[in-house]
C-alpha positions as CSV (number, residue, x, y, z in Angstrom):
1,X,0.0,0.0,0.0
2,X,2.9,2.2,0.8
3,X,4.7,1.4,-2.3
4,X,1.3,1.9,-4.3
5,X,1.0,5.8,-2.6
6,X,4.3,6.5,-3.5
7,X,3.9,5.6,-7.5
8,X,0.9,7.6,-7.1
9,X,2.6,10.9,-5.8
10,X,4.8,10.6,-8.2
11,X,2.8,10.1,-11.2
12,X,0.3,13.9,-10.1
13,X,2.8,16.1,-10.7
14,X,3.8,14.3,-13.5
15,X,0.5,14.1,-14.9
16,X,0.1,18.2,-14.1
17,X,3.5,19.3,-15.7
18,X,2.3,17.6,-18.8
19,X,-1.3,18.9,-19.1
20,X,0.3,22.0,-18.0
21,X,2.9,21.3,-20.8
22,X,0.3,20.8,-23.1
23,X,-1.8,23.8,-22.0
24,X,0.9,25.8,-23.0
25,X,1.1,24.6,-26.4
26,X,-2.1,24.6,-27.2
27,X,-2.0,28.7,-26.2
28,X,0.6,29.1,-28.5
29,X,-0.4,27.2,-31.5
30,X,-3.4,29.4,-31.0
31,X,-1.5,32.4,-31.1
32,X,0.2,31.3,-34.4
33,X,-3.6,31.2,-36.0
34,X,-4.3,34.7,-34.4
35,X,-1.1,36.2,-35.7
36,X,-1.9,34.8,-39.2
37,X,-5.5,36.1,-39.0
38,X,-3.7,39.3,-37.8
39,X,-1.8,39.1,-41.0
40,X,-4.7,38.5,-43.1
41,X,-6.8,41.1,-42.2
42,X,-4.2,43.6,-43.1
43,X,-3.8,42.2,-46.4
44,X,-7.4,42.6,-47.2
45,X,-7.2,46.7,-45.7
46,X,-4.2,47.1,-48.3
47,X,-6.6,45.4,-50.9
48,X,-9.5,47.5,-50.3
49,X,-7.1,50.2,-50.3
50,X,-5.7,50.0,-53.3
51,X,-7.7,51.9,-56.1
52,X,-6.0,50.7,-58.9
53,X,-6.7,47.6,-58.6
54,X,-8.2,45.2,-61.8
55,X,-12.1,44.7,-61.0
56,X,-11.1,40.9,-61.4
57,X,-8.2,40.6,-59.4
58,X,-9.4,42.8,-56.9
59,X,-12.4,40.1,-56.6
60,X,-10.2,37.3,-56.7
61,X,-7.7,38.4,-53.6
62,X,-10.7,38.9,-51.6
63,X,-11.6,35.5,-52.2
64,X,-8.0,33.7,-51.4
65,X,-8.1,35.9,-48.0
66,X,-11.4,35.2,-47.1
67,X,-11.0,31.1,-48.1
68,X,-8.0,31.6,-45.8
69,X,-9.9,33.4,-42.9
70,X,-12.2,30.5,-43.4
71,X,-9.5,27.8,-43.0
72,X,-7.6,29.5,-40.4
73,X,-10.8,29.7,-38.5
74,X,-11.2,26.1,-38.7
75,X,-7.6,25.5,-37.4
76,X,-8.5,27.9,-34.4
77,X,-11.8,25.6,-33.4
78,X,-9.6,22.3,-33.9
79,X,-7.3,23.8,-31.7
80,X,-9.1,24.4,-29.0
81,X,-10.8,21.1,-29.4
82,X,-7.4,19.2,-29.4
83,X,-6.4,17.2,-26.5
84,X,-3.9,15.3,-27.5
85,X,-0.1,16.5,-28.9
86,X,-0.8,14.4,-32.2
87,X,-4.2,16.2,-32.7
88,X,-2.0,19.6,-31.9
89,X,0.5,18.8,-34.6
90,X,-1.9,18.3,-36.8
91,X,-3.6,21.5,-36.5
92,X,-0.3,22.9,-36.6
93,X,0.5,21.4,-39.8
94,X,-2.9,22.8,-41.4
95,X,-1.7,26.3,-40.3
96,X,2.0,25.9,-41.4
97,X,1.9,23.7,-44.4
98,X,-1.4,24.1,-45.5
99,X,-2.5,28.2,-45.2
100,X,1.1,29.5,-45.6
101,X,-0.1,33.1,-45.2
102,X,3.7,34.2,-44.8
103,X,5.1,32.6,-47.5
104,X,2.6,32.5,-50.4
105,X,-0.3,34.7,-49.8
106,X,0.9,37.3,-48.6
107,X,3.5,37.8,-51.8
108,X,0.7,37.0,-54.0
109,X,-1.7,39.6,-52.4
110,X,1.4,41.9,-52.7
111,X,3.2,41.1,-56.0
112,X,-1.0,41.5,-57.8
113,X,-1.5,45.0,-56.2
114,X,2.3,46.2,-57.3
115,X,1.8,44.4,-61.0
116,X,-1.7,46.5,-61.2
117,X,-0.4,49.7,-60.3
118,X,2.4,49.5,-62.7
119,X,0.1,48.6,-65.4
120,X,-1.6,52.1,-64.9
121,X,1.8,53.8,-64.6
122,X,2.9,52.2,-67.7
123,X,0.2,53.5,-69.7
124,X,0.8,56.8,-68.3
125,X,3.8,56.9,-69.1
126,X,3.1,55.8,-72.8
127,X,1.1,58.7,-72.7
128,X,3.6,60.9,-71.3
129,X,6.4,60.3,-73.9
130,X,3.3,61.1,-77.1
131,X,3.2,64.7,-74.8
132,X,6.2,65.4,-74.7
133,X,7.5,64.9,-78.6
134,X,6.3,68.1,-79.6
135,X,8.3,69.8,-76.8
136,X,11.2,67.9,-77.5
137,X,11.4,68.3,-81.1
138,X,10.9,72.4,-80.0
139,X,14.4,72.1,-77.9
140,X,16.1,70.8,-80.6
141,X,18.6,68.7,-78.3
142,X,19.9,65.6,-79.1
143,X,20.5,64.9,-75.7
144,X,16.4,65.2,-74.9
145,X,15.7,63.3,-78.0
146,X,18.1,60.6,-76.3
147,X,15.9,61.1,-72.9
148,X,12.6,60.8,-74.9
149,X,13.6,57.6,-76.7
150,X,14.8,56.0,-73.4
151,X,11.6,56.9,-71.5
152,X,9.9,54.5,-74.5
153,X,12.4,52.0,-74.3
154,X,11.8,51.6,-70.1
155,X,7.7,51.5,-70.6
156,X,8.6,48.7,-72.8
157,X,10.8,47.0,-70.8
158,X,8.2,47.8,-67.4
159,X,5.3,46.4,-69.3
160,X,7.2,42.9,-70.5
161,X,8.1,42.2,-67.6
162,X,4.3,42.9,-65.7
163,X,2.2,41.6,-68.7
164,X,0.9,38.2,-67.4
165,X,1.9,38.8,-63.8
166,X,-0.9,39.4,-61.5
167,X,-2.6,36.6,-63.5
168,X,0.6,34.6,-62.5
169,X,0.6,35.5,-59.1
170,X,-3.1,34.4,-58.9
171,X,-2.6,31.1,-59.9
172,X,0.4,30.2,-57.0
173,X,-1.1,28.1,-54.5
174,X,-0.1,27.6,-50.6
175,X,0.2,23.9,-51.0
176,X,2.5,24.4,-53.9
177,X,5.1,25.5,-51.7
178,X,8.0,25.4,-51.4
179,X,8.1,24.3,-55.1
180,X,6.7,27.6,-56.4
181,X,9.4,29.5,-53.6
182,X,11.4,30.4,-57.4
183,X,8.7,31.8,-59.2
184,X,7.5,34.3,-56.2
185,X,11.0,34.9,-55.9
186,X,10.9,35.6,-59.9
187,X,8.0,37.5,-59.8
188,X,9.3,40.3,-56.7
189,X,12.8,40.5,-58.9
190,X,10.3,41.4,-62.0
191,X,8.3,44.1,-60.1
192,X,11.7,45.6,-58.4
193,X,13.3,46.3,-62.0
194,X,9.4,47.7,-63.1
195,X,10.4,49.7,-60.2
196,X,13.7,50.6,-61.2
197,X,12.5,51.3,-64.8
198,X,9.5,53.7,-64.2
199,X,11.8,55.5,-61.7
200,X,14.7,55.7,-64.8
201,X,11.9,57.1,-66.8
202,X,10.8,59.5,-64.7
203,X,14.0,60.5,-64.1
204,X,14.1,61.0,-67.3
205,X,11.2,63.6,-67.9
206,X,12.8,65.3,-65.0
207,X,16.2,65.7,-67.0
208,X,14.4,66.8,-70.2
209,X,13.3,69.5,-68.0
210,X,16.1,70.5,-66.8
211,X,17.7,70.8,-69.8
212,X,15.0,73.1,-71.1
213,X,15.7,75.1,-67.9
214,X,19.4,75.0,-67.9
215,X,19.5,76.1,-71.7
216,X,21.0,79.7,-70.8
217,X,23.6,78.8,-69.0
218,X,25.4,76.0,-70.7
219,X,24.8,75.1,-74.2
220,X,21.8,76.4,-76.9
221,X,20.5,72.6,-78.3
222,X,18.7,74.9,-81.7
223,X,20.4,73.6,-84.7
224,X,21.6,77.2,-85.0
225,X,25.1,78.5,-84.5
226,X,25.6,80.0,-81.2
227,X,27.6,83.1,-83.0
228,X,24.8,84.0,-85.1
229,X,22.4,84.5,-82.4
230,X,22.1,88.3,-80.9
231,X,21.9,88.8,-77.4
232,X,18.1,89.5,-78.2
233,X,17.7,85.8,-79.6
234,X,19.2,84.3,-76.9
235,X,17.3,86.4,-74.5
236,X,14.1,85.0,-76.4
237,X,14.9,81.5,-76.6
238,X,15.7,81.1,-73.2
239,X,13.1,82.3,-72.3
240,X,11.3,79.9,-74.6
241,X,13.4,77.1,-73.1
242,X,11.7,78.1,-69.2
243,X,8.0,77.4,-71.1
244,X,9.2,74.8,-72.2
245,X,10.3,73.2,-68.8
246,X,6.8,74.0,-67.2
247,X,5.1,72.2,-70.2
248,X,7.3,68.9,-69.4
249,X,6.5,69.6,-65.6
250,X,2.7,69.7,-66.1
251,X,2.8,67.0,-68.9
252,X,4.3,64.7,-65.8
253,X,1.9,66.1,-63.5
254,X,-1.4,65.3,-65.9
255,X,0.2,61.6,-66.3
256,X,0.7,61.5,-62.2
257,X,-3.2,63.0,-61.9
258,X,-4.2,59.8,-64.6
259,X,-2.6,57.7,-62.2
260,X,-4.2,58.6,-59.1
261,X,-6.7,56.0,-59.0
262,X,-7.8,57.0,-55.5
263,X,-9.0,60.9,-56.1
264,X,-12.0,61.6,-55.7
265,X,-14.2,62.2,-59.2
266,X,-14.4,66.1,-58.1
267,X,-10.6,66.4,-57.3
268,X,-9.8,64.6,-60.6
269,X,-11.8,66.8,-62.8
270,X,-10.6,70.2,-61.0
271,X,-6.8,69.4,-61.1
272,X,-7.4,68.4,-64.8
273,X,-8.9,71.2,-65.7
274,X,-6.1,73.4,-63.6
275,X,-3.7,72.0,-65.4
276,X,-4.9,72.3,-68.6
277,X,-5.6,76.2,-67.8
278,X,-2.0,75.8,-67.0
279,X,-1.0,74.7,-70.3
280,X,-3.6,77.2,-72.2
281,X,-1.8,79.8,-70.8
282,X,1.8,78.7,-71.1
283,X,0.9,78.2,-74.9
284,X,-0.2,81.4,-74.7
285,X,3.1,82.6,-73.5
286,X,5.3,80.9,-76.2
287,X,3.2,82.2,-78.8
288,X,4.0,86.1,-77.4
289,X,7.8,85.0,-76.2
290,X,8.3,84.1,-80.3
291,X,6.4,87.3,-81.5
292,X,8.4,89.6,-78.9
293,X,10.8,92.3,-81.0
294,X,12.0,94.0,-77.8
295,X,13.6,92.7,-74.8
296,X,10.4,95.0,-72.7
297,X,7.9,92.7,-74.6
298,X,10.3,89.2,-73.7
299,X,9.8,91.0,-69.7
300,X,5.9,91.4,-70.1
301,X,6.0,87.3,-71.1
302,X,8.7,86.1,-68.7
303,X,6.2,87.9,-65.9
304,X,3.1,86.1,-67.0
305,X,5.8,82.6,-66.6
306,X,7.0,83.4,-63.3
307,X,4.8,85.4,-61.9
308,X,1.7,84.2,-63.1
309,X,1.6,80.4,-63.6
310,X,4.0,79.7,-60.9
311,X,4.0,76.4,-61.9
312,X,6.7,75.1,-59.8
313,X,5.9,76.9,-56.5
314,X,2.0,76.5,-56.6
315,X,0.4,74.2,-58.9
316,X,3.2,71.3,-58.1
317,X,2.1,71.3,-54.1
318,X,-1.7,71.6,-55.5
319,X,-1.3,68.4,-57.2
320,X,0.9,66.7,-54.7
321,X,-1.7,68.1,-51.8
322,X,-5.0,66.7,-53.3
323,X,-3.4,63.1,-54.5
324,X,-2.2,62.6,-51.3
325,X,-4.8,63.8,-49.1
326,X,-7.5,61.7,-51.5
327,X,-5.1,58.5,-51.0
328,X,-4.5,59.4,-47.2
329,X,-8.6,59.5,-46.8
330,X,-9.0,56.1,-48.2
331,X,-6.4,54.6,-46.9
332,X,-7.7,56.1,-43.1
333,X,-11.4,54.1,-43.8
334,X,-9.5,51.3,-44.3
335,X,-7.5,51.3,-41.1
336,X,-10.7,52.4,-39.5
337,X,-12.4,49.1,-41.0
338,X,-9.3,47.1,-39.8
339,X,-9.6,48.3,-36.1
340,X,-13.0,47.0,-36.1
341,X,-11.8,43.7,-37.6
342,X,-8.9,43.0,-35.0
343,X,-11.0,43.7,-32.1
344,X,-12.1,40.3,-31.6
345,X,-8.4,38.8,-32.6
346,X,-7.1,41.2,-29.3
347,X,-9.6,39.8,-27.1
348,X,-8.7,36.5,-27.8
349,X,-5.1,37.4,-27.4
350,X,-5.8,38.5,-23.8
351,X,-2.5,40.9,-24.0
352,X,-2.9,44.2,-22.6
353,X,0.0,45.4,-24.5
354,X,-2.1,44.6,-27.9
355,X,-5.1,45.9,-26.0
356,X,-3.1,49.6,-26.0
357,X,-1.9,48.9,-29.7
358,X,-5.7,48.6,-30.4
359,X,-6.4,51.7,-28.7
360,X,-3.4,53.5,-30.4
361,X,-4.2,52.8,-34.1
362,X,-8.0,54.0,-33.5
363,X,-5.7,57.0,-32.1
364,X,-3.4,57.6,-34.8
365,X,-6.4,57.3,-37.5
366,X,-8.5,59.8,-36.1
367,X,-5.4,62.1,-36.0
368,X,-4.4,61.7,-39.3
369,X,-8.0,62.0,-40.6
370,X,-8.2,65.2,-38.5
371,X,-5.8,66.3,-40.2
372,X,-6.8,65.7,-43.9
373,X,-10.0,66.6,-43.4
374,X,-10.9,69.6,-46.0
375,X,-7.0,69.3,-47.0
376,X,-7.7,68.6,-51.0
377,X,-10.4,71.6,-50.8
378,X,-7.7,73.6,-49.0
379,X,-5.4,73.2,-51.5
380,X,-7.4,73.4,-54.6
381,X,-8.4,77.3,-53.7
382,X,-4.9,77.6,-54.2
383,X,-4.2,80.4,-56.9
384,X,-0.6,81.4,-58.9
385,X,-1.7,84.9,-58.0
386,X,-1.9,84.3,-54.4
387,X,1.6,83.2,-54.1
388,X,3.8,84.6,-51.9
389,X,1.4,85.2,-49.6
390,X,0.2,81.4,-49.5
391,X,3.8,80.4,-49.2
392,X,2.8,79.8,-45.7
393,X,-0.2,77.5,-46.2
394,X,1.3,75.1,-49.1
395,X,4.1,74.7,-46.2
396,X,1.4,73.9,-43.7
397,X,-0.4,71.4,-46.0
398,X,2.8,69.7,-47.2
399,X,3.3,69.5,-42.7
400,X,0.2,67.7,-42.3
401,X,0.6,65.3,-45.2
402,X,3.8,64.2,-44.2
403,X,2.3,64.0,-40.4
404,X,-0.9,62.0,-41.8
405,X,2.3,59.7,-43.1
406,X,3.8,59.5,-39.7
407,X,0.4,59.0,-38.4
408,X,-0.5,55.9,-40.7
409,X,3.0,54.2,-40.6
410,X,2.8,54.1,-36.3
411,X,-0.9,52.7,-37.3
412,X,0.1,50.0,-39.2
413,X,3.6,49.3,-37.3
414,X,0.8,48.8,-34.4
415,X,-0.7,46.3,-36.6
416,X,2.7,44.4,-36.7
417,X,3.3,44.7,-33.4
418,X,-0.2,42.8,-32.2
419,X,0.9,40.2,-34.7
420,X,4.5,39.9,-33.4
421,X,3.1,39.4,-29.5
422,X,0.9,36.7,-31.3
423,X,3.8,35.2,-32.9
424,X,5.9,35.4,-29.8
425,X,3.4,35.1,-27.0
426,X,4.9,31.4,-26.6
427,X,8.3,32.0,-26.3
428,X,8.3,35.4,-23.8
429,X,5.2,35.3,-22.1
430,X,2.2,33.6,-21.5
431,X,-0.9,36.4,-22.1
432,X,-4.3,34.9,-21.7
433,X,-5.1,35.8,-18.0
């Protein structure tokens, strides 16, 4: 009896350091689940998000995240269910091998929405180069012609490499990894150099202009001897040269307006039709800078440039302002929506660390939509005439976009975090109370 007392002390505290063993990882394979649906949910706010999305791929990312909210929500009932290790493990490999929310989804939700974009980029920038022959062909440089030709040549490049994609990306499949690891790894390398040549091109636009604007000071690009032009002609076609450079500039600002997909209808149609006042006018000036015959008639022109259109210092911030605030106001619902959504994952969690991160992102977004509120209107009463004395509130609008920016980055680092204290609640710390 004695012996049989002792075998049975023995065997309680083994019994309780094993269900409490098991306890414990059962807690964190629930975790894992909450830190994927964490993930998802995030995935599906940057979906929603983003405007330019194609109707059809739009519709089908919705569906891969919600059939993986669905599964993962299965996982989270068969884990709680479990009471075994082997019934754990299997659970686990469901989550791991079967969802793969890290490794697949979240690429392919990713690599669709960049592929999409740069589709609309592309064909704005196919736009862009048609605009701009005419101006180029009126410098006369070789160098600009160069510039022009290249811009083509990285569209066409850009769009090889992203025709077929997001269809490509759609088509990858969690269980086909990790024998499709290559081709997501081949399809971020694509997007990257689409990155790297729609940046080139732009860069490009940007030194067509600034050879336009640098004219005077370096070299003259007309295929007219430098010797045989007065001081008068240069005068004139420098002057011609600074029209020029505000064309290319609101050429590239009508292309960055098409792109926009997230302004609002109104916005859209009023910074079209500023910028095409814009160009009405500058065409305007051209036509009187090539009819001037005295330097007093080249002054009354280069006034109506600088001091009228100010194309650089006013209408570049009221295009930047209104895209930004329009995309900054969309992408605040969103966050909104995704507070809502994670409130039940938080609960569940039990941390009161991710309880605070909750709190803060509800925070941030009402701060940055305080912020935006009105903003686009703001900016659109902008006028040329009023500048300098509205020097003061493009400054203060450019402040609170770049704050909204702050504002939405802590948001969705808060995001992260609650999915990180998911991810590591069962290596620190133990959270449900």
């Amino acid at each position: 009896m004695l012996f049989a007392f002792a075998s049975s002390a023995q065997a309680q505290p083994r019994q309780a350091k094993t269900s409490a063993k098991f306890q414990q990882a059962q807690l964190a394979l629930e975790h894992q689940i909450i830190a994927r649906q964490v993930q998802l949910s995030l995935l599906g706010t940057e979906v929603a998000n983003a405007a330019s999305l194609a109707t059809p791929d739009r519709s089908s990312l919705v569906t891969i995240i919600t059939s993986e909210q669905t599964a993962l929500g299965t996982d989270a009932t068969n884990a709680a269910a479990a009471t075994t290790f082997g019934a754990l493990d299997t659970v686990r490999q469901a989550v791991i091998g079967g969802e793969r929310v890290y490794v697949v989804v979240t690429d392919q939700v990713n690599e669709v929405i960049a592929a999409d974009g740069d589709t609309v980029a592309e064909a704005g920038y196919t736009g862009l180069a048609s605009e701009l022959t005419p101006l180029v062909t009126e410098l006369g440089s070789t160098r600009a012609t160069h510039l022009l030709s290249d811009i083509t040549s990285r569209v066409t490049a850009a769009a090889a490499l992203t025709t077929g994609l997001s269809a490509d990306a759609l088509a990858l499949v969690p269980a086909g990894y990790p024998g499709n690891e290559s081709q997501i790894k081949t399809y971020n390398f694509q997007l990257a150099q689409v990155k790297k040549d729609l940046g080139m091109a732009k860069g490009d636009v940007k030194a067509v202009e600034d050879i336009a604007l640098g004219l005077r000071w370096y070299h003259f690009t007309k295929p007219v001897a430098t010797a045989a032009l007065t001081k008068f002609q240069k005068a004139q076609l420098a002057l011609e040269h600074q029209i020029i450079a505000r064309q290319v500039q609101l050429s590239l600002l009508g292309t960055e307006v098409a792109d926009a997909a997230s302004l609002t209808t109104a916005d859209r149609s009023a910074l079209v039709t500023l910028i095409t006042n814009e160009q009405t006018a500058l065409g305007t000036d051209a036509t009187n800078a090539a009819a001037a015959t005295t330097y007093a008639a080249l002054d009354t022109v280069r006034q109506a440039v600088i001091g009228d259109e100010r194309v650089y210092v006013v209408v570049t911030d009221q295009v930047n302002e209104v895209i930004g605030a329009d995309n900054d106001t969309v992408i605040e619902a969103g966050y909104t929506g995704l507070a809502t959504e994670l409130a039940p994952l938080v609960t569940e969690l039990g941390s009161m660390h991710a309880s605070h991160l909750l709190s803060d992102i509800t925070s941030q977004v009402t701060a940055a939509t305080a912020l935006t509120t009105g903003l686009s209107a703001n900016a659109l009463a902008l006028t040329p005439a009023g500048y300098p004395g509205n020097q003061s509130q493009i400054k203060t609008y450019n402040f609170q976009l770049a704050q909204v920016t702050k504002e939405l980055g802590i948001a969705k680092g808060d995001v992260k975090t609650i999915e990180d204290i998911a991810l590591g609640a069962h290596i620190f710390h133990i959270l449900k109370h």
